[in-house]
N, C-alpha and C positions, 0 to 999 in steps of 0.2 A: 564676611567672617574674617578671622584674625589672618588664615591664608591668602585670602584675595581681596582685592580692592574693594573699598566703601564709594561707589560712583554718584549716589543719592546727591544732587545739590551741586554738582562738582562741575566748574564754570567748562559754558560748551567750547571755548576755543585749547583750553589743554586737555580736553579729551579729544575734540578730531586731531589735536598733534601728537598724542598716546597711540589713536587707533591707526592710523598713517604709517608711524613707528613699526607696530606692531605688524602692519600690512607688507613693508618692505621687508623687516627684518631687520630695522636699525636698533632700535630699544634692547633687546638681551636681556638678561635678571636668570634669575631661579624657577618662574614660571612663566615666561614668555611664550614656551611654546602651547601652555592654552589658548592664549590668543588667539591661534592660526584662523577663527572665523573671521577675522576681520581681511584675512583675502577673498574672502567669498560678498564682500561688501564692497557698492560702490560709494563713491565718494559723496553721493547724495544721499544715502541712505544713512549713512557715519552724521553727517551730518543733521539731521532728523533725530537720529540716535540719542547725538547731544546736546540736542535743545529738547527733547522731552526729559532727557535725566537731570539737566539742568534744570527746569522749572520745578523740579521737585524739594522739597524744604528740607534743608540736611536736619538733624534729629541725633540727638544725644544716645549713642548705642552699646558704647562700655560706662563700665561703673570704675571706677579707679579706686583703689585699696590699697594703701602702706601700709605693710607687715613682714613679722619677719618668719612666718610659718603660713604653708600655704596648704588647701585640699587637695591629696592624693588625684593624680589625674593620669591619663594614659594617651599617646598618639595613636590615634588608627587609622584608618582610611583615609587618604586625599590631604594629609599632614592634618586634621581634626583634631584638637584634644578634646577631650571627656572627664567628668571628675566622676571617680571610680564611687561606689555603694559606701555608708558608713560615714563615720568622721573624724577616718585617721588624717593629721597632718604631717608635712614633711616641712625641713629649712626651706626658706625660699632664695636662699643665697643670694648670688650676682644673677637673675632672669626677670621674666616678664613671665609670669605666666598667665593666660586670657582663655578662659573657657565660657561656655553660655547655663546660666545658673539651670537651667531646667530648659533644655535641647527640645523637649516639644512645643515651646513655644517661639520656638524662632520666628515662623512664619506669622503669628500673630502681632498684635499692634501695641503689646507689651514692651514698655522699653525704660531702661536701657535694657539688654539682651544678653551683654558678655559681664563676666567682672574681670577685672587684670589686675592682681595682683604687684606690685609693685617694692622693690626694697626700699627700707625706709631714709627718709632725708632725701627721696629723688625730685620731689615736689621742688620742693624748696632749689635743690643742686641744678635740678634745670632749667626752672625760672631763670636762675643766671645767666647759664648758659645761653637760653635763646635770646636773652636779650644783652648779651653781651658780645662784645668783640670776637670773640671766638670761630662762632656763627656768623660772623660781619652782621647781625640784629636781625633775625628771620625776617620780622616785618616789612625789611627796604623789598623784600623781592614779594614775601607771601600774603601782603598788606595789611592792614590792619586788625586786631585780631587774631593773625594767620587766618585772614577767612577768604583769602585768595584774590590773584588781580590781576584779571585779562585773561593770560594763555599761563598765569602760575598758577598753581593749585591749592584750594585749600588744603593746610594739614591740621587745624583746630579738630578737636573731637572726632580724629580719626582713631583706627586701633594701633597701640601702641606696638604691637607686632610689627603691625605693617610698616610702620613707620621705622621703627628699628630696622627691617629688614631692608627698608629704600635704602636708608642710609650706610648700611655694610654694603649695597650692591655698588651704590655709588663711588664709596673708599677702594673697592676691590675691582672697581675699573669693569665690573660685568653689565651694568644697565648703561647705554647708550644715549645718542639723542640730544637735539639743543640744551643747553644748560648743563648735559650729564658734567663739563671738564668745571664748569662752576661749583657744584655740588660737592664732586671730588675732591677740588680744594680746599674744600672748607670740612667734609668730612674725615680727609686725610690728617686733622690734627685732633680730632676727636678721640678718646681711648674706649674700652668697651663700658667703665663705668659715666663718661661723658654720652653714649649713646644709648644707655636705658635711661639716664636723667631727663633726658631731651627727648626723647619720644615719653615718656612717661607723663612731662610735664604739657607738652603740646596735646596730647589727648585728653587730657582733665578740661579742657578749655571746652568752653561754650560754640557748637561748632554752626548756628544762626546768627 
């Protein structure tokens, strides 16, 4: 969900360096402290962990939509949005908003699963962006694609949420961890319109 990581597919050497993270108490962010099960895990098992989430096929799970009106929605529980009965819309101004079209079928093999709404021209705005100087060309580090390489992570066809929110934890010096002072540097020149472009446009991407 747009809250928590999409780990489907997600190469196993930066997930034993996330759960590791997680395990000491290096990593930091906004949700870090869900993690805390990964001290109740040995480092054999972590590793087991992420080689069976790795040989799973990552799979296309948000729908991307540029517009500039979006469906009435609500936060509840466990940061969750909902789009509320009816179909009244609202501005979609400067956000991201990603909700699941019909929540009872999360668990089913229906996909994609969320839509995210996106402001318009961000396709386009972050194309640039990621492939441009800015970002120093996502690709040298997240490879080709961005479909990940080694102990980097894929971020193709993640949720846009998520992805936004790495990147503000990174600017704001809260998420930790090898590469975090990398990240930071390059997220540190980003503005808030340069960080919904760039996550907006890396999650349209084909993430197999």
């Amino acid at each position: 969900m747009p809250q928590t990581a999409n780990v489907r597919g997600v190469n196993a050497d930066y997930f034993i360096r996330q759960m590791m993270d997680f395990k000491s108490g290096a990593r930091g962010g906004p949700r870090a402290n869900h993690m805390q099960i990964a001290a109740a895990l040995s480092d054999a098992e972590i590793a087991e962990i992420a080689k069976y989430y790795a040989g799973l096929s990552p799979v296309r799970w948000v729908r991307i939509v540029e517009s500039a009106t979006v469906p009435k929605t609500i936060v509840g529980r466990d940061s969750q949005r909902t789009k509320l009965a009816g179909t009244e819309t609202e501005p979609l101004g400067k956000r991201i908003i990603e909700f699941p079209e019909n929540p009872a079928a999360l668990n089913q093999v229906a996909m994609p699963a969320f839509t995210a709404y996106i402001p318009m021209g961000s396709l386009f705005a972050g194309k640039a962006l990621v492939e441009g100087s800015k970002t120093e060309e996502c690709a040298s580090c997240h490879g080709d694609g961005l479909k990940g390489s080694e102990d980097i992570p894929r971020i193709a066809g993640r949720s846009p949420v998520y992805i936004a929110r790495q990147l503000y934890s990174f600017k704001n010096g809260v998420r930790k961890g090898d590469y975090a002072d990398v990240m930071k540097s390059i997220a540190d020149s980003l503005t808030d319109d340069d960080i919904i472009a760039a996550a907006s446009y890396v999650a349209s991407l084909n993430p197999s």
